[in-house]
C-alpha positions in Angstrom: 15.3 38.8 -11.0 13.0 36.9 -8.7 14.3 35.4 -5.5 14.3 31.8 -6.2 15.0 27.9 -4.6 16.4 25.6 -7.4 16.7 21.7 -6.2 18.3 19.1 -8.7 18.6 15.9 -7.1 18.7 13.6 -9.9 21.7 12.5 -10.7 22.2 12.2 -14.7 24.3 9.5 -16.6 24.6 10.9 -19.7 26.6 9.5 -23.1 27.1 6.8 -25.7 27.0 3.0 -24.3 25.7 4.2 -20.9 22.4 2.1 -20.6 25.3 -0.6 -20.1 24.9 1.0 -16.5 21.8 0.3 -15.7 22.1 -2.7 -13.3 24.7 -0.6 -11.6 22.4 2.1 -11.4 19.2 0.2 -10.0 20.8 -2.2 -7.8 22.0 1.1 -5.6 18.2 0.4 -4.6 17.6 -2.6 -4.1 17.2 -6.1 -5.5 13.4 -5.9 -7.0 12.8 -4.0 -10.4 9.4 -3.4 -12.0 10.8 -2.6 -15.5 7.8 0.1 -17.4 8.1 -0.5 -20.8 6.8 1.6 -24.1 5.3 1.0 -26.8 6.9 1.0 -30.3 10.2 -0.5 -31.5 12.1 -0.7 -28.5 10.6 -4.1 -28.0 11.5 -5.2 -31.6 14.8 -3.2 -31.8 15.2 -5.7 -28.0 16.3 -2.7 -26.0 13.7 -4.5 -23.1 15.4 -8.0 -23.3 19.2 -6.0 -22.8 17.6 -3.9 -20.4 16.9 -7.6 -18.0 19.6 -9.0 -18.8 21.6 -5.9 -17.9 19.8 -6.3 -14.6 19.6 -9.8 -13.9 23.7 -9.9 -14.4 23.5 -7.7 -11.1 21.7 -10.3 -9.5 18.7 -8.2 -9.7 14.8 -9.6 -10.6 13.1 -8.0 -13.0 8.9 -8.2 -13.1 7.3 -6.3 -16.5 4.9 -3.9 -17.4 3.8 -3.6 -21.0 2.4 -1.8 -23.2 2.6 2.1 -22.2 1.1 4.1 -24.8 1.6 8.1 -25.4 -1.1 9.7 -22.5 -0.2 7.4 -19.5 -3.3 6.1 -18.7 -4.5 5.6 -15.0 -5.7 2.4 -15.6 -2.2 1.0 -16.9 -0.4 2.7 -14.1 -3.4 1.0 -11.8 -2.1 -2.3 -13.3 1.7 -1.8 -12.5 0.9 -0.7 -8.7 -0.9 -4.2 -8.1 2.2 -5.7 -9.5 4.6 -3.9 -7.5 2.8 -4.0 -4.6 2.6 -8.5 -5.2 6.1 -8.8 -5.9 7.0 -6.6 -3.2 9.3 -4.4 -5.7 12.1 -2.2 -4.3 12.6 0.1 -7.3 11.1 1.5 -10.9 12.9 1.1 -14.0 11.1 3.2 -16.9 13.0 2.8 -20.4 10.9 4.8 -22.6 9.6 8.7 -23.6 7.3 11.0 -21.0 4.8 9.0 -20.9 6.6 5.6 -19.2 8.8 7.8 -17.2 5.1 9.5 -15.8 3.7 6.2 -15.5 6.9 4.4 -13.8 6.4 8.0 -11.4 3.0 7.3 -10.7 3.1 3.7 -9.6 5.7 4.5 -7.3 4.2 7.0 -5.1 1.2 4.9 -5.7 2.5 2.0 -4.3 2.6 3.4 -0.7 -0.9 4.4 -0.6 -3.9 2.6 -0.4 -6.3 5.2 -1.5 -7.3 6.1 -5.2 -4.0 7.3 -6.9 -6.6 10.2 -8.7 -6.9 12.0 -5.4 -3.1 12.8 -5.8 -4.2 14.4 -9.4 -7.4 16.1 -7.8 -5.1 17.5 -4.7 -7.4 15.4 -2.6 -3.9 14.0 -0.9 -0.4 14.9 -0.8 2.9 12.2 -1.7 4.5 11.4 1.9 6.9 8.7 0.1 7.6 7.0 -3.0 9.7 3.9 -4.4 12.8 5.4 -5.9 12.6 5.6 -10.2 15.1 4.9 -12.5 14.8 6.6 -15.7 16.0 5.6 -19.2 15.0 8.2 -21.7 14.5 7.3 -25.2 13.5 10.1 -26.5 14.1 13.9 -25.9 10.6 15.6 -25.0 9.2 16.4 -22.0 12.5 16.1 -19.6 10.8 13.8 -17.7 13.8 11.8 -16.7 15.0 15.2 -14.2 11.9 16.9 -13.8 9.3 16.8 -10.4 6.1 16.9 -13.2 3.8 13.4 -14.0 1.4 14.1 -16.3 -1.4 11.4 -16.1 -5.0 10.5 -18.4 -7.8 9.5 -16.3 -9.7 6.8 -18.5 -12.1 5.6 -16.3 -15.3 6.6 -18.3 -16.3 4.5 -21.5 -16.4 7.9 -23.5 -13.1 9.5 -23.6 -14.5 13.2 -24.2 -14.8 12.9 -20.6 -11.4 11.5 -20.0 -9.0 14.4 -17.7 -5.3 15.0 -18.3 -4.0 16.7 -15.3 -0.4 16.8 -13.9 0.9 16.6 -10.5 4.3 18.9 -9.5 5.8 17.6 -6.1 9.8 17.1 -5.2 9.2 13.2 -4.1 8.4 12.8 -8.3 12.2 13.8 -9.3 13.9 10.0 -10.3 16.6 9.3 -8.6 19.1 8.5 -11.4 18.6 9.8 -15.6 20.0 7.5 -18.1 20.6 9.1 -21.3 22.4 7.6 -23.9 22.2 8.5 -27.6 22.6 5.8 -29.5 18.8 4.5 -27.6 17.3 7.9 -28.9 18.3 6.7 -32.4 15.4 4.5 -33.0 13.2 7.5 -32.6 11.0 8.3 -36.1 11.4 11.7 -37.4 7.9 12.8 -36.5 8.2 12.1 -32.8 11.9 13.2 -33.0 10.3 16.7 -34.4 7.1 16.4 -31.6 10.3 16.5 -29.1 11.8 19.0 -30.0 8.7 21.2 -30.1 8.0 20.2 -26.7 11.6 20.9 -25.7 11.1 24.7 -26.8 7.8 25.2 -25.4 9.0 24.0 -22.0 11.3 27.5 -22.3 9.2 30.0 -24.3 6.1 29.5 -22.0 8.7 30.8 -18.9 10.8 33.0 -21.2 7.7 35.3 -21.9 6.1 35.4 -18.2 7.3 39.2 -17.7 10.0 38.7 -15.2 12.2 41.7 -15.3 16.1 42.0 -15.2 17.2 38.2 -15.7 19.5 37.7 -18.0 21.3 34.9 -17.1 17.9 33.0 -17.1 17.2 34.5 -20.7 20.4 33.4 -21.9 20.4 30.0 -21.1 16.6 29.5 -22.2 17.9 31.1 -25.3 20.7 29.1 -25.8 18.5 25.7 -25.5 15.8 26.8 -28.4 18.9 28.2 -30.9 20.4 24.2 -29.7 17.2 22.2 -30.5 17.2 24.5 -33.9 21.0 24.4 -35.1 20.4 20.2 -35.1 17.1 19.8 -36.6 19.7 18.5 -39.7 18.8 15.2 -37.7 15.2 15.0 -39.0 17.4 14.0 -41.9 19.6 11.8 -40.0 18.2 10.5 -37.4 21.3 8.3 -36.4 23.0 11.1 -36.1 24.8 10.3 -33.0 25.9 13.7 -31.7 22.9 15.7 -32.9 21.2 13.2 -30.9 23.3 14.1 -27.6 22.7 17.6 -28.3 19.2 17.9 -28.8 19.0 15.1 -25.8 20.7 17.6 -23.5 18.6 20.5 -24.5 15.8 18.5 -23.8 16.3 17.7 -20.4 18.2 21.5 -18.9 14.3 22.8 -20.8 12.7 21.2 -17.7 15.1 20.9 -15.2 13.9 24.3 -13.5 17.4 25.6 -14.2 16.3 28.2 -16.6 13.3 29.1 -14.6 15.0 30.7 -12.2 14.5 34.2 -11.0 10.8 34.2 -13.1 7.3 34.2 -11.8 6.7 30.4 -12.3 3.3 30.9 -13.2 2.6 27.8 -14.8 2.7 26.2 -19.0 -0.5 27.7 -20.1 -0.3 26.0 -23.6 0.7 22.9 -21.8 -2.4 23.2 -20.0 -4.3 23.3 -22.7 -2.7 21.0 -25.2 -3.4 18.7 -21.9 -7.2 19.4 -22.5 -7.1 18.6 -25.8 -5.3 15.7 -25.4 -7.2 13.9 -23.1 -10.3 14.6 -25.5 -8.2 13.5 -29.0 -5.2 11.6 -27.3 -3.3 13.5 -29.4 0.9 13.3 -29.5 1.4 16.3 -27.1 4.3 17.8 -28.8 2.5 18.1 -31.8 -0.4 19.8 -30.0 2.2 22.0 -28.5 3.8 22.9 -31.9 0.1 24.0 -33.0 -1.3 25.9 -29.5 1.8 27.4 -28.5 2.4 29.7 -31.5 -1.3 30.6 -31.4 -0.9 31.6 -27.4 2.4 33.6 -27.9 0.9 35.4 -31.0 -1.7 36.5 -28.3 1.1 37.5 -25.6 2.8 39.6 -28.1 0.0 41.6 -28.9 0.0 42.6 -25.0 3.8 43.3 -24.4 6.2 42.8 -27.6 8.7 44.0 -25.7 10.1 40.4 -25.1 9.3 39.1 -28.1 11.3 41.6 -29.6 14.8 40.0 -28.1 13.6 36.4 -28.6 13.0 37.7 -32.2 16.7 39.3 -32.5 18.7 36.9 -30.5 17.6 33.6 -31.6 16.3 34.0 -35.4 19.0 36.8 -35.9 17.2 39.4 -38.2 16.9 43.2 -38.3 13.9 44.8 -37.3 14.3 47.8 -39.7 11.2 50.1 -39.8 8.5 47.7 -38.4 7.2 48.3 -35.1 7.6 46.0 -32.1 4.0 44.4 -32.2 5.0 43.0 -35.9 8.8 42.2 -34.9 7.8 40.3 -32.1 5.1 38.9 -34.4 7.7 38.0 -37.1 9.5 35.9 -34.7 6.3 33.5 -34.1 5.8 33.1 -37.4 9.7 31.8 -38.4 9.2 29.3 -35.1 5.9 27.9 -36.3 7.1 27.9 -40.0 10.0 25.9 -38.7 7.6 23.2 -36.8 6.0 23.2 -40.0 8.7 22.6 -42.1 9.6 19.5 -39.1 6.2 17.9 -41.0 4.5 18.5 -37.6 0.6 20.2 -37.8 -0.2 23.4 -38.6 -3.6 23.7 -37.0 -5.9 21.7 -34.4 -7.9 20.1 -36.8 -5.2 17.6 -38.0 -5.2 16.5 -34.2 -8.9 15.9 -34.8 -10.2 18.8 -33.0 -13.5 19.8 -34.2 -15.2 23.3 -33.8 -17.8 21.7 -32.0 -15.6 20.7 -29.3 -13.8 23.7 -28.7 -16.5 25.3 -25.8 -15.8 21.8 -23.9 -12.2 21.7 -24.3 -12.5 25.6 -22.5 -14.1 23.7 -20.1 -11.9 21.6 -19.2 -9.1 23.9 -19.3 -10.7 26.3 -17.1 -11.2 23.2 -14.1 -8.2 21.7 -14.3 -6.2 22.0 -11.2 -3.6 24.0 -12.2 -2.7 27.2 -10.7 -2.2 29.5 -13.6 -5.2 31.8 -14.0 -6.7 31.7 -17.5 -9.1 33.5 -18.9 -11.9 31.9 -20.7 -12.4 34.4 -23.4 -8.2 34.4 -24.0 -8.4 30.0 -23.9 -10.9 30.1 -26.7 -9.4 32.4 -29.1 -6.2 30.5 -28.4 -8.0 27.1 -29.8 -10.4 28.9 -32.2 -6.6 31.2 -34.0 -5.1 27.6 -34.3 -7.8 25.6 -35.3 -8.1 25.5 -39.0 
C-alpha cells in the first residue's frame, strides 16, 4: 500500500424526504441562492418550484439558472457567473446530475475571478476561493456531489469538432453539503439510470487496475461498490424502487469520494480521458461512452498483467477459472462486465455514439493534449477507440 492523504470535507445528507432540508442546508451560508437547474423532468415533475419554496420559507432569495444540458458547457456556466456576480449571490444550489453539480462548481470559483474561467481548465491559473456549493444529486453517476473533479465543454467555436472537454481536480471544488435523497433519483429513465451505473464502476476499475501492490482494504471496498451497483440493477426494472435507489445512490458517490483510492498510484481515469475526447466531439452521454471505451481499455490492461484481473474476475462475478490461463480468465471477466452494460440497453461500440472512423486520429489528438497528467500512449489510445468502434 501507497502512503496516502484522504480529505472528505463534504458533509452528506443522505435518505428519503431529505431535500425537505435544503433551506436549512443553504441558509448555513448565507441569504442569496443561485439555484442551477437541469434539464429534463425535474422541471415538469416541479422538483425546481419545491426546491424555492423550500428556500424562500428560510427567508432565503432564490435567482435561476436554466437549462443545463449533459456536457456543462462554458458558455452556460459564463451566463450563471454574470448572474451571480449581479445579484451579489452568497451561495450555489445545483439540483441535478454531474453536469449541474460541475456547472454550479464552476460558477462559483468563477465568480471571484475576473479573468477567463478557461485558464482554470488550461492550468493557466490556480482557485484561491470559491462561493460555497450546495449539491442535490438526482441521479447516481459521476459522484459529483462529494468529489473535488468539474468536468467542463468549451463551446466557444461554431464547429464543435473543435470543442475541448477537460476537467479541473482542486480541494476548493469539494461542495460543502451533498443532498441525496431517493425518492428525487426516482424520476431518472432507465437508460441514464444504466449510463450511472456504468460510470459508477468505471470510477473504481480504472483505480482498481493501476498495479498498486498489497492493498486489500482498498480492493475490497472498490470491490464491494461494483458487486452493489450489480446486485440492484433489478431497478432498471423498477425504477421507483426506493431502496435500490439508495443503494445504487450510495455506491455511486463512495466510487468517487477518493475513499477507495487510497494506498494506489492515482494515476489518473484514462478511459475517462478519453470518453472526455469523444464527448466533446459527439456530446455523447458520458456513461454510455464509458460502458463502450472502458471494457475496450481494460481488455488491453489485461493482456499486460492479468494478474489483477484474475481476482476482479473471481471475487466479483464468482466463477472458477478451471484450466484456462490467466490472460483468458482475466479476459472472461471483461466480457461478463460489458455483456452486463449490454444487457442494461446501453452501447456496445463507438459508432452508436456517432463516432466515425474518420474521426478517430483527431479524437487521439485530443486525448494526447489534454491537460491531464496520466501519460498515454498514442498507439495504445487508438487501438482503444479503433477495438470498440464497430
Amino acid at each position: 500500500m501507497n502512503n496516502f492523504e484522504y480529505y472528505a470535507p463534504t458533509k452528506v445528507v443522505f435518505g428519503k424526504n431529505e431535500f425537505e432540508n435544503l433551506g436549512k442546508e443553504v441558509a448555513i451560508y448565507g441569504k442569496k441562492a443561485l439555484l442551477v437547474e437541469q434539464n429534463g423532468p425535474l422541471d415538469d415533475m416541479g422538483v425546481f418550484k419545491k426546491a424555492i419554496k423550500i428556500m424562500k420559507d428560510s427567508n432565503i432569495a432564490v435567482f435561476e439558472l436554466k437549462g443545463i444540458e449533459s456536457n456543462p458547457k462554458l458558455s452556460k456556466i459564463e451566463e450563471g457567473i454574470k448572474i451571480a456576480k449581479d445579484k451579489q449571490i452568497d451561495v450555489i444550489v445545483a439540483v441535478g446530475g454531474g453536469s449541474t453539480i460541475d456547472t454550479a462548481k464552476a460558477i462559483g470559483f468563477g465568480v471571484k475571478s475576473d479573468g477567463d474561467i478557461w485558464d482554470y481548465f488550461s492550468l493557466k491559473k490556480t482557485i484561491i476561493d470559491t462561493l460555497p456549493v450546495i449539491a442535490v444529486s438526482t441521479i447516481s453517476a459521476t459522484g459529483a456531489e462529494t468529489s473535488m473533479h468539474c468536468v467542463v465543454t468549451n463551446d466557444r467555436d461554431s464547429d464543435n469538432k473543435n470543442w475541448l472537454k477537460w476537467a479541473l481536480h482542486d480541494v476548493h471544488l469539494f461542495p460543502k453539503t451533498a443532498i441525496i435523497d431517493p425518492i428525487l433519483l426516482s424520476s431518472v429513465p432507465k437508460r441514464l439510470t444504466a449510463a450511472g451505473m456504468a460510470d459508477t464502476i468505471s470510477h473504481i476499475i480504472e483505480g482498481y487496475f493501476d498495479g498498486a501492490p498489497n492493498n486489500p482494504i482498498s480492493d475490497r471496498i472498490g470491490e464491494g461498490i461494483v458487486c452493489t451497483v450489480l446486485e440492484n440493477d433489478n431497478v432498471l426494472d423498477n425504477l421507483s424502487d426506493l431502496d435500490a435507489r439508495a443503494n445504487i445512490a450510495w455506491a455511486s458517490t463512495l466510487a468517487m469520494s477518493g475513499l477507495q483510492d487510497c494506498g494506489r498510484y492515482n494515476e489518473g481515469f484514462p478511459a475517462h480521458w478519453i470518453q472526455h475526447a469523444v464527448g466533446a466531439m459527439t456530446d455523447s452521454s458520458h456513461g454510455e461512452g464509458l460502458a463502450v471505451i472502458n471494457p475496450s481499455w481494460l481488455f488491453m490492461q489485461n493482456e499486460k498483467n492479468p494478474e489483477k484481473f484474475v481476482q476482479f474476475t473471481k471475487r466479483v462475478f464468482n466463477i472458477e477459472q478451471g484450466t484456462i490461463s490467466d490472460e483468458e480468465y482475466g479476459k472472461k471477466g471483461i466480457e461478463l462486465l460489458k455483456e452486463r452494460f449490454v444487457s442494461w440497453g446501453l452501447p456496445s461500440n463507438l459508432s452508436e455514439l456517432g463516432v466515425k472512423e474518420e474521426m478517430i486520429d483527431e479524437i487521439v489528438d485530443k486525448v494526447m493534449t489534454s491537460k491531464e497528467t496520466y501519460e498515454f500512449n498514442r498507439n495504445e489510445v487508438k487501438k482503444v477507440l479503433l477495438n470498440c468502434l464497430y
